[in-house]
N, C-alpha and C positions, 0 to 999 in steps of 0.2 A: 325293773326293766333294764337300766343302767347297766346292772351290775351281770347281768344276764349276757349283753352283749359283748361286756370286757370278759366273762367266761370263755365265750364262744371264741372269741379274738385269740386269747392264750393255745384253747385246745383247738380248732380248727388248723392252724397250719403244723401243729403235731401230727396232728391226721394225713392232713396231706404231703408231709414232707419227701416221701419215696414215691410222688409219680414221677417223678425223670428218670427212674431205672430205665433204662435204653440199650440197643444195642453201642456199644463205641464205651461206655460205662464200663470204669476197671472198679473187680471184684475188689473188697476190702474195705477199711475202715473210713469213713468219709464223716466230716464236717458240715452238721445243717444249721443256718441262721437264715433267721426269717431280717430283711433290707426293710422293708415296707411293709405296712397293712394299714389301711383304710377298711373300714366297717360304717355302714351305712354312709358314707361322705363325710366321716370321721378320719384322722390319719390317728391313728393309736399307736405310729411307732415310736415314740417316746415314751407312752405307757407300757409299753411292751417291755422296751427295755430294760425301762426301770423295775421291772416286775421280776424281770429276767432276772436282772444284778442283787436285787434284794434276795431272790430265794436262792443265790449262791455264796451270796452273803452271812444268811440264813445257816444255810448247810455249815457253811465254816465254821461260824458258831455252835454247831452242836456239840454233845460229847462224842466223840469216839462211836462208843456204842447204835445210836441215833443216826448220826451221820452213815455210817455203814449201814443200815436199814432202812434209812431212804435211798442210797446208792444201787442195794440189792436191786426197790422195788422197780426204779427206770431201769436196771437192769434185764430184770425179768421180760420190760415191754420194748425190747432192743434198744434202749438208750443209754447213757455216759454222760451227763454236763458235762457242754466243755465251757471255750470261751467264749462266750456269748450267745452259742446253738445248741445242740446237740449233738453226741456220736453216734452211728448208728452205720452197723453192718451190713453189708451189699453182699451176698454171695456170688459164685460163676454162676449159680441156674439163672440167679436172679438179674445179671447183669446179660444173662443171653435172650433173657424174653424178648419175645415181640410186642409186648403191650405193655404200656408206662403201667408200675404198681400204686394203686390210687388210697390205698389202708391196708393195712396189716389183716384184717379181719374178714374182706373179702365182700363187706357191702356195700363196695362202687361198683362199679362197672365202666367199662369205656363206650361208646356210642362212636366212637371215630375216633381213628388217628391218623394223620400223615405226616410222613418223613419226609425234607429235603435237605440234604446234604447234613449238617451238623444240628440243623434245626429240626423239633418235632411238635406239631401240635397238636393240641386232642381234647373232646367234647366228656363229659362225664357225668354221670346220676350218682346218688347213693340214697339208701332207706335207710332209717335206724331209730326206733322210739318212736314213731308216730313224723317223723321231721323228714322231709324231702333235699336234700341238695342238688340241686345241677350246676352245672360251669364248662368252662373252657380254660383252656392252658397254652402254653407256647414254652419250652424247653431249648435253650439254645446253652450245645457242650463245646467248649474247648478246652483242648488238654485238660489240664486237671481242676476244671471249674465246672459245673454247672447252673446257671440262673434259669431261674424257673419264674413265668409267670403266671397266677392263675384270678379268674372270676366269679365268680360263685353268687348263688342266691341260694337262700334256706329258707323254708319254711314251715312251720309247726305247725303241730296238729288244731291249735285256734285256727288257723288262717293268718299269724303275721308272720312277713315277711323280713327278712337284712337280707343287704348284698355285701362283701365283702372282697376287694383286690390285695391280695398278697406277692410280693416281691419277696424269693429267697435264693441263698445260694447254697451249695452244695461244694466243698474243697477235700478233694483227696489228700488222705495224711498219708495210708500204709496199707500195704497190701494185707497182711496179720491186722486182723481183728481181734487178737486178746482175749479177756474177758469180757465183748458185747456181744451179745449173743445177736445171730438177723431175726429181720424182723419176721413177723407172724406166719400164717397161712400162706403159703404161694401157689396159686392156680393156675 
């Protein structure tokens, strides 16, 4: 059960790292680190961390060959390690939407958003495997920052439930996105 929840901990803010796409949002290469997470009134950001640094640690240690084909495979699913987040490409359609992008895959949905001035918040579902999520968010951009906060409950198809609050930011590096490919499906 433990070790289910420290999963969910890792991939959950993967998941949701591109909903502050926003209008005001410059197209290009940007910087995601997850600040915070608590899961179930657990703070795991320290295990977070350290999970982080070990599998870049990790990476370094590979040969050559290895290290390049783990690089591909986050490549393939718009990512880059960087220092201490990830990279991941915003493009102009992406950065012109009107609704924050909540996964790459296109099984959230929004239920609400409102804009005021720099800030945006917004309520959200997702389906996926039998597992329900909902939550709410609050996205607040300046210049070249974005902190994002969101709330979230999951629940699987037993019937248990985690809540989980994540703190992340978002920092523009470059307008050129290189070799990161953006992210997934955009609707």
């Amino acid at each position: 059960m433990r070790t289910k929840v420290l999963v969910a901990a890792l991939v959950v803010p993967t998941m949701l790292y591109g909903q502050v796409a926003e209008p005001g949002l410059k197209p290009g290469l940007w910087e995601v680190r997850v600040v915070k997470q608590v899961v179930d009134g657990r703070d795991l950001s320290r295990q977070l961390a350290q999970a982080n640094m070990q599998m870049q640690q990790a990476m370094q240690s590979m040969p050559p060959a290895q290290r390049a084909q783990m690089e591909s495979m986050l490549k393939q699913h718009g990512m880059r390690p960087g220092n201490g987040g990830y990279q991941i490409c915003i493009t102009a359609e992406m950065a012109r939407r009107d609704t924050p992008i909540l996964d790459k895959d296109g099984r959230c949905q929004t239920s609400k958003v409102d804009r005021n001035g720099n800030r945006t918040s917004f309520a959200f579902s997702c389906r996926s495997n039998g597992t329900t999520t909902t939550g709410t968010g609050v996205a607040q951009l300046s210049s070249e920052l974005v902190t994002t906060r969101t709330n979230t409950t999951t629940e699987n198809a037993k019937g248990e439930k985690h809540t989980m609050q994540v703190e992340s930011q978002m920092k523009y590096l470059q307008a050129d996105c290189g070799d990161v490919k953006p992210l997934g499906p955009q609707r």
